[in-house]
C-alpha positions, 0 to 999 in steps of 0.5 A, a space after each residue: 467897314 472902316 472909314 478914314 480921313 487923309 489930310 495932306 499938306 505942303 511942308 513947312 518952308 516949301 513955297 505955296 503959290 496956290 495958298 498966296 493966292 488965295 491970301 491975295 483974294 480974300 485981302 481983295 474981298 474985304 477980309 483983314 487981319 488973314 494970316 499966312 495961308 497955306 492950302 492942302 487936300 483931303 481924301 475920305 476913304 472907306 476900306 471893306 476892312 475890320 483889322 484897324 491896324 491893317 487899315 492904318 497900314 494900308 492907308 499909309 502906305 496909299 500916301 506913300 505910294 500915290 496920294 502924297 508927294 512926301 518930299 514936298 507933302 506932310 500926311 495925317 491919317 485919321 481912323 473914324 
């Protein structure tokens, strides 16, 4: 069994909306000095897998396919 963790975020350059809210609203709640916040999403999956390379392979493959956007949408793949 292979665990991985897949961190996917917006390029740099491509607009964040969901990432300037949430600048606005902690700025709102009283917490200065924030940066430029940008947001993104992580998936952990779990693969009935021994081969790592294999794995790897598979897990990109997975964001190519479906998991990011890879126009708009850089990926990181992490094998634990």
């Amino acid at each position: 069994m292979i665990k991985a963790r897949i961190t996917v975020t917006l390029k740099n350059g491509v607009l964040d909306p969901q990432g300037k809210a949430i600048e606005h609203a902690l700025f709102a709640m009283g917490f200065g000095g924030i940066g430029q916040v940008r947001q993104g999403k992580v998936f952990d999956i779990e693969l009935a897998e021994s081969d790592k390379a294999k794995a790897e392979a598979d897990l990109k493959a997975m964001c190519d396919k479906l998991l990011a956007n890879t126009v708009i949408e850089n990926y990181a793949v992490e094998i634990a």
